[in-house]
N, CA, C and O atoms as a Tripos MOL2 file, in Angstrom:
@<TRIPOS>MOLECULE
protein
  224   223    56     0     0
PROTEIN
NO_CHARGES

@<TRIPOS>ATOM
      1 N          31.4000  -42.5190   -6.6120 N.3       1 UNK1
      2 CA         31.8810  -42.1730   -5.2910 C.3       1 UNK1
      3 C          30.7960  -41.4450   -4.4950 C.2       1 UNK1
      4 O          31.1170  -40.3140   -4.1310 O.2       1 UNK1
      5 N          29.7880  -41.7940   -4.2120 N.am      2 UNK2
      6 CA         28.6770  -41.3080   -3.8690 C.3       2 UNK2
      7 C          28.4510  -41.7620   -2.2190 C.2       2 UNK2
      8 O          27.6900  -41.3740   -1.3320 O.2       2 UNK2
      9 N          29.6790  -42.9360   -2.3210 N.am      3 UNK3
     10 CA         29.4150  -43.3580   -0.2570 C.3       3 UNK3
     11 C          30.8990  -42.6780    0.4680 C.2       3 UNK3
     12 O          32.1080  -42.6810    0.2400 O.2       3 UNK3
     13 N          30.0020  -42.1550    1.4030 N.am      4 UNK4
     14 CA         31.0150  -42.0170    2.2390 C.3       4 UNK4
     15 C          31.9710  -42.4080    2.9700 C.2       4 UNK4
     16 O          32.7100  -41.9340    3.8330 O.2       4 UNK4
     17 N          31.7650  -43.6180    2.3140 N.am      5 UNK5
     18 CA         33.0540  -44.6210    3.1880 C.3       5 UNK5
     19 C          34.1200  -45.0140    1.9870 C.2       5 UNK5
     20 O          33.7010  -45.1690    0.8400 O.2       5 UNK5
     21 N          35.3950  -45.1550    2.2800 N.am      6 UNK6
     22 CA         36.8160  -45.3920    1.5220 C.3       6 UNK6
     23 C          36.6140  -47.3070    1.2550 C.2       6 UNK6
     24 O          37.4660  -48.1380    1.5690 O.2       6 UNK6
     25 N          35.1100  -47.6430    0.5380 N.am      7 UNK7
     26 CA         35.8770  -48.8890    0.2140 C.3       7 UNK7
     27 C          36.0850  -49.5940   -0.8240 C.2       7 UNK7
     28 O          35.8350  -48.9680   -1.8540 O.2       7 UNK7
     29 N          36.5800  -51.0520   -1.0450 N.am      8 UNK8
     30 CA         37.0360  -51.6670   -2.1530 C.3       8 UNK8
     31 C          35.6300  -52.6520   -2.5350 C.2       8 UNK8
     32 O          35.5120  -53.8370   -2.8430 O.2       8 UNK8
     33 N          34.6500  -51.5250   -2.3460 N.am      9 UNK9
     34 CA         32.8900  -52.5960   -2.9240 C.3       9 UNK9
     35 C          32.2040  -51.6490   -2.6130 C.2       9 UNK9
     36 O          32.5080  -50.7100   -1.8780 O.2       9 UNK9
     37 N          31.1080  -51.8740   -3.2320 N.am     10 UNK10
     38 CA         29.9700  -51.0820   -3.0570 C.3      10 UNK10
     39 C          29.5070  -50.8410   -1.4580 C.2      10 UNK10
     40 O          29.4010  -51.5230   -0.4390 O.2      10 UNK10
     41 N          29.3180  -49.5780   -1.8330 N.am     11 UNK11
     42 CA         28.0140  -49.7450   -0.6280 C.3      11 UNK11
     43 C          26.7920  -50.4150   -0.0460 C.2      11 UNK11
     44 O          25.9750  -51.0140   -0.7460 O.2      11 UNK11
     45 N          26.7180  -50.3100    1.0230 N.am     12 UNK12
     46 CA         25.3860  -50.9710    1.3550 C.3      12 UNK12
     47 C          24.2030  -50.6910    1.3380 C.2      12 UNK12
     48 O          23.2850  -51.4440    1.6610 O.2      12 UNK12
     49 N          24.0740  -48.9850    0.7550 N.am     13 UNK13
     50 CA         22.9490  -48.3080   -0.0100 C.3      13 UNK13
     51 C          23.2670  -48.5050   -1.3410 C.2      13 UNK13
     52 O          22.5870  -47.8710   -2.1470 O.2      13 UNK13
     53 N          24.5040  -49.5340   -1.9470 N.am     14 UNK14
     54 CA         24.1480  -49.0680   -3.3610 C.3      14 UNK14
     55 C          22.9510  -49.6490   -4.3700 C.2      14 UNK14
     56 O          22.4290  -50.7640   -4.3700 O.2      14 UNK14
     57 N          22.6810  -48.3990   -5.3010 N.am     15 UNK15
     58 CA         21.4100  -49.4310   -6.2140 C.3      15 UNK15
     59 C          22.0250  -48.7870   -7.6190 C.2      15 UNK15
     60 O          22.3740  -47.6640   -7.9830 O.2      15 UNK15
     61 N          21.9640  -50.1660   -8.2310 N.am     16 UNK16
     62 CA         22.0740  -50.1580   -9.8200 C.3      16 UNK16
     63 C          21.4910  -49.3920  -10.2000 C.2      16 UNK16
     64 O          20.5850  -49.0550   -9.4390 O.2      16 UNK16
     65 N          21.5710  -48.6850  -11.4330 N.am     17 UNK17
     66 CA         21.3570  -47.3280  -12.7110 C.3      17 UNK17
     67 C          20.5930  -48.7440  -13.5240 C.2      17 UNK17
     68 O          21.1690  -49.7250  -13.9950 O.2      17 UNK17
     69 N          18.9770  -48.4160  -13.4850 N.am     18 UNK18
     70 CA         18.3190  -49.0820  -14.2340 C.3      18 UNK18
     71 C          17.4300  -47.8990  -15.2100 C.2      18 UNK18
     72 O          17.0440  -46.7430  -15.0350 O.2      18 UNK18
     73 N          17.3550  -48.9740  -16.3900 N.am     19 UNK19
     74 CA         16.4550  -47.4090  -16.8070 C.3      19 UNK19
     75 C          15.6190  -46.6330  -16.6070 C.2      19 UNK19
     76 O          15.5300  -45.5080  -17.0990 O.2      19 UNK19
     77 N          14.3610  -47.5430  -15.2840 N.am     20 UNK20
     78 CA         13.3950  -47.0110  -14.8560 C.3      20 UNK20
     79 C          14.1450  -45.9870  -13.6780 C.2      20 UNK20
     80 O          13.6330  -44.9870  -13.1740 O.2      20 UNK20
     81 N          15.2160  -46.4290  -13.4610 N.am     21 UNK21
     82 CA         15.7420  -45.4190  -12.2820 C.3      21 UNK21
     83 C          16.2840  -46.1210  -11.1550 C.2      21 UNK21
     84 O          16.2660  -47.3520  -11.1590 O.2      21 UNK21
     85 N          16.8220  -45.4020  -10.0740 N.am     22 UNK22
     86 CA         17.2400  -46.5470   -8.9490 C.3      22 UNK22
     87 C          16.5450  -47.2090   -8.3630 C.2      22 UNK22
     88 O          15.7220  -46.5090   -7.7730 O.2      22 UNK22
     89 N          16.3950  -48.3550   -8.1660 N.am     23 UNK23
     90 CA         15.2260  -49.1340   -7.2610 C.3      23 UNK23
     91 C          16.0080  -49.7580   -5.9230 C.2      23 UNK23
     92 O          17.1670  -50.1590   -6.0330 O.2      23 UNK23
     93 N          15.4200  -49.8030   -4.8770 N.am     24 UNK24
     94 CA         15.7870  -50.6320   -3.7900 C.3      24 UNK24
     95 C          15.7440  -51.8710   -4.1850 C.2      24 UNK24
     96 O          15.1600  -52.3130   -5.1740 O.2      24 UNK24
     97 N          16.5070  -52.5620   -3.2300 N.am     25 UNK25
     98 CA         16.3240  -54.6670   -3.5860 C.3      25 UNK25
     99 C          15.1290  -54.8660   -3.1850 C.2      25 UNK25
    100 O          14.6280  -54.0880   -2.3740 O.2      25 UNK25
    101 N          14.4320  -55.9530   -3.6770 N.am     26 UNK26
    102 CA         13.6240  -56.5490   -3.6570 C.3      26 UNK26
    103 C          13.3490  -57.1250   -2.2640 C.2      26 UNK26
    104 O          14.2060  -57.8770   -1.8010 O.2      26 UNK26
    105 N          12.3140  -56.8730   -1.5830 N.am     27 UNK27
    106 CA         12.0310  -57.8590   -0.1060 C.3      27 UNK27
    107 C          11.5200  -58.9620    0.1590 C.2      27 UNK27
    108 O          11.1130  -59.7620   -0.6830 O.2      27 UNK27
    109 N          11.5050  -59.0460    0.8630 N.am     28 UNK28
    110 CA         10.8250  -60.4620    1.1840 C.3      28 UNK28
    111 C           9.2450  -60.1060    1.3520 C.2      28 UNK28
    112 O           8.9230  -58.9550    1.6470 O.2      28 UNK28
    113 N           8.2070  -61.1860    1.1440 N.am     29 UNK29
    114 CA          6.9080  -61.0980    0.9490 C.3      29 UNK29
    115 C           6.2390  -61.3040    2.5820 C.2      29 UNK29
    116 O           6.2730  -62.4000    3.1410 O.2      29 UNK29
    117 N           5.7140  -60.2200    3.1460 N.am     30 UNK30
    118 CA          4.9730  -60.5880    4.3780 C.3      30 UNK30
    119 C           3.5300  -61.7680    4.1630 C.2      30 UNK30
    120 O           2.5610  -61.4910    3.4560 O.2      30 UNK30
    121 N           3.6610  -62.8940    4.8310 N.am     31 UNK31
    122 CA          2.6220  -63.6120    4.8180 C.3      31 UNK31
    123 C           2.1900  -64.1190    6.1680 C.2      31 UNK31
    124 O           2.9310  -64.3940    7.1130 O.2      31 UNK31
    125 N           0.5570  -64.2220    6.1010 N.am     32 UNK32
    126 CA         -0.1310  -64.5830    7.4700 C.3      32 UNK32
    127 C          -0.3260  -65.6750    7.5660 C.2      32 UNK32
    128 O          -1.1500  -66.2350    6.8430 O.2      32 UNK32
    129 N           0.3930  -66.3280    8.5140 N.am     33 UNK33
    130 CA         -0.0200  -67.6290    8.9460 C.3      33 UNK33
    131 C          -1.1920  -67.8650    9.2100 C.2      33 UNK33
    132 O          -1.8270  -66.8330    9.4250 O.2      33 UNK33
    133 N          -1.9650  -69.1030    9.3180 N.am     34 UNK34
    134 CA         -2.9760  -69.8430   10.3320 C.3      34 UNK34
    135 C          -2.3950  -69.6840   11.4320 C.2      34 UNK34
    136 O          -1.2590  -70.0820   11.6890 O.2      34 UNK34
    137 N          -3.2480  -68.9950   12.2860 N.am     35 UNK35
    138 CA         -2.3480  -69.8610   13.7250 C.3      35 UNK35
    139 C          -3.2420  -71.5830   14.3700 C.2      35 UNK35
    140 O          -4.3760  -71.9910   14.1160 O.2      35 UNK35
    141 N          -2.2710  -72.1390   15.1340 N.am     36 UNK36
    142 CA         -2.3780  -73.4190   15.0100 C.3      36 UNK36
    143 C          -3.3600  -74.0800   16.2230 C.2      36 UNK36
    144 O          -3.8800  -75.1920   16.3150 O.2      36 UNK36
    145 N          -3.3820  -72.8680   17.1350 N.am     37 UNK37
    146 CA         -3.7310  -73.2100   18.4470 C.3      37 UNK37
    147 C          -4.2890  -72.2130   18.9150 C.2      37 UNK37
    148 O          -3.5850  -71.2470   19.2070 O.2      37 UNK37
    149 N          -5.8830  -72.1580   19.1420 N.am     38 UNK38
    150 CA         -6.3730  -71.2130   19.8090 C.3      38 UNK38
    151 C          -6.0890  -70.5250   21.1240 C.2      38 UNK38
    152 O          -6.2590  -69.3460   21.4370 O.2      38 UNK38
    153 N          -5.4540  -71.8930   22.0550 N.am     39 UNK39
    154 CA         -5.3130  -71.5080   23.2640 C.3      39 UNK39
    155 C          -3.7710  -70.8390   23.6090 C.2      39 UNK39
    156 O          -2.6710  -71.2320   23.2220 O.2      39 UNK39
    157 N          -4.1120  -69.6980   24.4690 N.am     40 UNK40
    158 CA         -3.0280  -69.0330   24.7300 C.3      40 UNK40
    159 C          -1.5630  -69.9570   25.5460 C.2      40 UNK40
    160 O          -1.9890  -70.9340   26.1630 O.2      40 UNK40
    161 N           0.1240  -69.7900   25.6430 N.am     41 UNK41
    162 CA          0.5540  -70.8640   25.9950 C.3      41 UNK41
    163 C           0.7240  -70.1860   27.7220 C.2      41 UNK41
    164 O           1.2450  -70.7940   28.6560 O.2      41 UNK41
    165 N           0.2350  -69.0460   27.7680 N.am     42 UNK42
    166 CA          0.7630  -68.6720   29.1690 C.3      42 UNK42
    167 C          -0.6690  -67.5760   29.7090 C.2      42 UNK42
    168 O          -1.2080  -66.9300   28.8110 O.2      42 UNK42
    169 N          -1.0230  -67.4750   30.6530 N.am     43 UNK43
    170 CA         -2.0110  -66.1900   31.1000 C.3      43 UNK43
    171 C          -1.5940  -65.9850   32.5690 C.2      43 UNK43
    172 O          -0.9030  -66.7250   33.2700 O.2      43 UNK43
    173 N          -2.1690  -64.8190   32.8690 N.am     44 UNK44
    174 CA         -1.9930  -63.9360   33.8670 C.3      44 UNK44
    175 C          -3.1240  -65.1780   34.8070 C.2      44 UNK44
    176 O          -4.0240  -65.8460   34.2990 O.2      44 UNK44
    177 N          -2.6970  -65.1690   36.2580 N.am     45 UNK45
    178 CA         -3.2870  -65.8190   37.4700 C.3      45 UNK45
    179 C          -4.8430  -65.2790   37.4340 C.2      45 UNK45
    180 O          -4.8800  -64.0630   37.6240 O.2      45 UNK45
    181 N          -6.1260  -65.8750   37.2380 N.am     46 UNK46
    182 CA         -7.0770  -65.2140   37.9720 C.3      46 UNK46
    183 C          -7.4300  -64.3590   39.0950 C.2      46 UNK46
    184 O          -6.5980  -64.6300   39.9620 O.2      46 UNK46
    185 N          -8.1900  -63.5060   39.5210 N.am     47 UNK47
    186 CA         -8.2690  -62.5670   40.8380 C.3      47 UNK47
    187 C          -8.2970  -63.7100   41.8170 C.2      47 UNK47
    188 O          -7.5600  -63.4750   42.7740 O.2      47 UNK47
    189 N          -8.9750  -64.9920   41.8940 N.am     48 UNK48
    190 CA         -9.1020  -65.5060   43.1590 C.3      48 UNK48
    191 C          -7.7880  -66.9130   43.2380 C.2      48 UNK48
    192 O          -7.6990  -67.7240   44.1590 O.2      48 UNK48
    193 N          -6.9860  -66.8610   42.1170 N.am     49 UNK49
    194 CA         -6.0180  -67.8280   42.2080 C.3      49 UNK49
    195 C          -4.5150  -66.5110   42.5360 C.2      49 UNK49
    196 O          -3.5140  -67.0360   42.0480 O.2      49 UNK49
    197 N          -4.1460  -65.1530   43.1380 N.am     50 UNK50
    198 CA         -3.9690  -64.7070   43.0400 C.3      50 UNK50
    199 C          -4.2010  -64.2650   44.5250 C.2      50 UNK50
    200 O          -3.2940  -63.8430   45.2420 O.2      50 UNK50
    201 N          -5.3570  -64.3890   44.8710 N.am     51 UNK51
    202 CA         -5.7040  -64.2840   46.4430 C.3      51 UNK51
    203 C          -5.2230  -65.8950   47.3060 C.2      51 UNK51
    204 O          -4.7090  -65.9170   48.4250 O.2      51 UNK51
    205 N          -5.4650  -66.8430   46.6700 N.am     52 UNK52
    206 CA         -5.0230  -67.9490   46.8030 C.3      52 UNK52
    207 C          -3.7320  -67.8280   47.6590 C.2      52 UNK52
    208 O          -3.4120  -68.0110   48.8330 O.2      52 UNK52
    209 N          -3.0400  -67.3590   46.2910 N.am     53 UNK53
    210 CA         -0.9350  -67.2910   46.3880 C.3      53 UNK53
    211 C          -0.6920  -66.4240   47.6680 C.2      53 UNK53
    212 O           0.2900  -66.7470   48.3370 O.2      53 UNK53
    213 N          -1.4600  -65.3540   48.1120 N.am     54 UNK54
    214 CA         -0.7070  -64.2270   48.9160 C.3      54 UNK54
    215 C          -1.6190  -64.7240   50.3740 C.2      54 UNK54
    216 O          -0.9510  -64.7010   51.4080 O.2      54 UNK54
    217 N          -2.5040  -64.9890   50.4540 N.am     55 UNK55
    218 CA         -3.5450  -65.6730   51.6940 C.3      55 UNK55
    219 C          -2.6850  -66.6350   52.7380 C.2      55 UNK55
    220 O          -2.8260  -66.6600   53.9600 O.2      55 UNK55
    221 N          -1.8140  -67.3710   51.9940 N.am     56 UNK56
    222 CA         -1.1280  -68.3360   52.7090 C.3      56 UNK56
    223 C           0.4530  -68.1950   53.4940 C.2      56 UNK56
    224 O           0.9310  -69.1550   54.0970 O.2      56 UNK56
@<TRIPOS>BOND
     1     1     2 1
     2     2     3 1
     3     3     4 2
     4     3     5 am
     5     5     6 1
     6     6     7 1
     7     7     8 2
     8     7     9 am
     9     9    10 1
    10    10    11 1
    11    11    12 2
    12    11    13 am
    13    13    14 1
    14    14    15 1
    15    15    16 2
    16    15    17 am
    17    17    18 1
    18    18    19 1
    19    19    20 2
    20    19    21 am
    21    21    22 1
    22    22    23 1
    23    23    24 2
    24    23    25 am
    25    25    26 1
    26    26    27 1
    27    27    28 2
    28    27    29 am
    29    29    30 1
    30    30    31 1
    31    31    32 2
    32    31    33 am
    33    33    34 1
    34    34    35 1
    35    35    36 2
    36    35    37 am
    37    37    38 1
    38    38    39 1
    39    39    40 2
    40    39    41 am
    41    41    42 1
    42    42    43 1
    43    43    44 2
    44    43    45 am
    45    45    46 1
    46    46    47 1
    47    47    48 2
    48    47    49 am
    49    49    50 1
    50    50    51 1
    51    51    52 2
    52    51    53 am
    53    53    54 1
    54    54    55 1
    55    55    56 2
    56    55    57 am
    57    57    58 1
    58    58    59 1
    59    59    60 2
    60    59    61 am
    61    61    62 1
    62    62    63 1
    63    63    64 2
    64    63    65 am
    65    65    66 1
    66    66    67 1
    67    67    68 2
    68    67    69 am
    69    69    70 1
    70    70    71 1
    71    71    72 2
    72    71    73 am
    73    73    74 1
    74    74    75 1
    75    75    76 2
    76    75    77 am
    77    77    78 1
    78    78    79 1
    79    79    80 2
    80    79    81 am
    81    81    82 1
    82    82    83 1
    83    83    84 2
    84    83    85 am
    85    85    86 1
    86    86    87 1
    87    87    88 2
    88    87    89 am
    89    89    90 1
    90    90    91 1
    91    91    92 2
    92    91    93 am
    93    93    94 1
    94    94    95 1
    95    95    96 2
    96    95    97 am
    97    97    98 1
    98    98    99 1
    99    99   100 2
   100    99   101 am
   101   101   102 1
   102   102   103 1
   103   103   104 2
   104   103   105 am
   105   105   106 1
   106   106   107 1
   107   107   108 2
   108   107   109 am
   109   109   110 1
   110   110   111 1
   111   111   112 2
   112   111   113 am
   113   113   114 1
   114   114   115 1
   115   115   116 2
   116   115   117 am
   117   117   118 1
   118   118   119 1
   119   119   120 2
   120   119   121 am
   121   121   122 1
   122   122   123 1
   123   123   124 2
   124   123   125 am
   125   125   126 1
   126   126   127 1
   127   127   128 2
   128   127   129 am
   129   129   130 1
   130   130   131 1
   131   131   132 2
   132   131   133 am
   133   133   134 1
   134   134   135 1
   135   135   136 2
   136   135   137 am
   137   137   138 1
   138   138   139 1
   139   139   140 2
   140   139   141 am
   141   141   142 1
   142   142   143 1
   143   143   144 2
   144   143   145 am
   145   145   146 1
   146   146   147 1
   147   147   148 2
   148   147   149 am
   149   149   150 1
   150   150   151 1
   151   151   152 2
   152   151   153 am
   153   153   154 1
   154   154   155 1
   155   155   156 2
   156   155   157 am
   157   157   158 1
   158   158   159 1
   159   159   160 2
   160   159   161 am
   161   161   162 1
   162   162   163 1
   163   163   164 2
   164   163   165 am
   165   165   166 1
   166   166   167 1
   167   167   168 2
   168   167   169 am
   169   169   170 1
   170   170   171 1
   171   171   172 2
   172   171   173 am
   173   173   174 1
   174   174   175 1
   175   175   176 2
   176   175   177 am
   177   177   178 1
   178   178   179 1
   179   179   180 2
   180   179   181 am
   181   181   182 1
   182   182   183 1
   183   183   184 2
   184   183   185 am
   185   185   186 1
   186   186   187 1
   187   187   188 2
   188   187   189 am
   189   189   190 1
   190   190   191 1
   191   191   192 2
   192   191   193 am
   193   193   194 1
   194   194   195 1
   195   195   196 2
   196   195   197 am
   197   197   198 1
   198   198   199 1
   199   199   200 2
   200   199   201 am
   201   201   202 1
   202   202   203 1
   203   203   204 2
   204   203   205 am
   205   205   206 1
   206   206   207 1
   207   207   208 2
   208   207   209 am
   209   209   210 1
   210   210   211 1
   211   211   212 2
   212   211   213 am
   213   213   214 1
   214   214   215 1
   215   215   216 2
   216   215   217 am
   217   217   218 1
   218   218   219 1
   219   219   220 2
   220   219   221 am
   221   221   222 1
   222   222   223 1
   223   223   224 2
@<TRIPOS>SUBSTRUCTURE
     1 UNK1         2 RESIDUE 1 A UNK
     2 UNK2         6 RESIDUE 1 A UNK
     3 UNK3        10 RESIDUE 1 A UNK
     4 UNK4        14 RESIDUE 1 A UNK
     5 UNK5        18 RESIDUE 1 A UNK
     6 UNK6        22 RESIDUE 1 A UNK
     7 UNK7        26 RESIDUE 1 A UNK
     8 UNK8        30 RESIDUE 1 A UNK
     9 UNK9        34 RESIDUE 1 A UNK
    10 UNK10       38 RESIDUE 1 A UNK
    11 UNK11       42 RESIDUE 1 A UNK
    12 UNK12       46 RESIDUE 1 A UNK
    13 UNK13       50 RESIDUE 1 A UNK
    14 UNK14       54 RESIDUE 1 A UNK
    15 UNK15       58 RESIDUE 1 A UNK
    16 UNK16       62 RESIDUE 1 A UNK
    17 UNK17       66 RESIDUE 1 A UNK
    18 UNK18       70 RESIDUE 1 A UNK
    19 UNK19       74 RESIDUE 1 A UNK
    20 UNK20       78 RESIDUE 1 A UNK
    21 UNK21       82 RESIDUE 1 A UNK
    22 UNK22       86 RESIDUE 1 A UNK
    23 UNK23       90 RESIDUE 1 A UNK
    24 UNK24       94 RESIDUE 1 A UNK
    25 UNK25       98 RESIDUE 1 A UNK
    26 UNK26      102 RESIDUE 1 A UNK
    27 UNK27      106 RESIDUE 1 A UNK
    28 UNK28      110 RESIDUE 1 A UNK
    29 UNK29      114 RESIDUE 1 A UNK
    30 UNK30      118 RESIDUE 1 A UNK
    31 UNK31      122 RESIDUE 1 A UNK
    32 UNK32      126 RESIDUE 1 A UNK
    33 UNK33      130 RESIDUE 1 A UNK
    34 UNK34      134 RESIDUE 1 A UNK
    35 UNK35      138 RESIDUE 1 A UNK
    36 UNK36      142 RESIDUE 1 A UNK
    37 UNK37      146 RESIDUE 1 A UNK
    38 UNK38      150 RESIDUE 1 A UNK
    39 UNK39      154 RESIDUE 1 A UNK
    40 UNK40      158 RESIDUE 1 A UNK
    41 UNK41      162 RESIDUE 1 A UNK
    42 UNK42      166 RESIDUE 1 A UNK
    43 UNK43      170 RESIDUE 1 A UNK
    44 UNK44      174 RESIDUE 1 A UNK
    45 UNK45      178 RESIDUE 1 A UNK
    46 UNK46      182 RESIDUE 1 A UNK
    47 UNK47      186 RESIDUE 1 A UNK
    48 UNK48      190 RESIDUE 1 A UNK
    49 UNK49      194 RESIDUE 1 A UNK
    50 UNK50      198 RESIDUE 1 A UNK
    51 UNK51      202 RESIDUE 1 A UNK
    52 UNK52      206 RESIDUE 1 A UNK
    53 UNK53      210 RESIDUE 1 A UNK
    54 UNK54      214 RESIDUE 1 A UNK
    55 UNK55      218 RESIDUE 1 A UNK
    56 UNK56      222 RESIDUE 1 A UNK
């Protein structure tokens, strides 16, 4: 009875009594993609495409 909540299952902090001790679950593995495409899919207007837009 270690959660503070009244329910009929464990908690959602609970961790098994292992012999090494309590451990958290296991996560998922961070991995780095390749990326696929050097070129960016969106950029900011140049200074003179920018003077362009407001000139007219």
């Amino acid at each position: 009875m270690l959660c503070a909540l009244e329910l009929d299952e464990p908690c959602v902090s609970f961790r098994p009594d292992h012999p090494e001790g309590l451990r958290p679950p296991r996560q998922m593995r961070f991995e780095f993609r390749q990326e696929r495409s050097t070129k960016s899919a969106w950029a900011f207007p140049t200074a003179a495409e920018q003077a362009a837009l407001h000139s007219a």
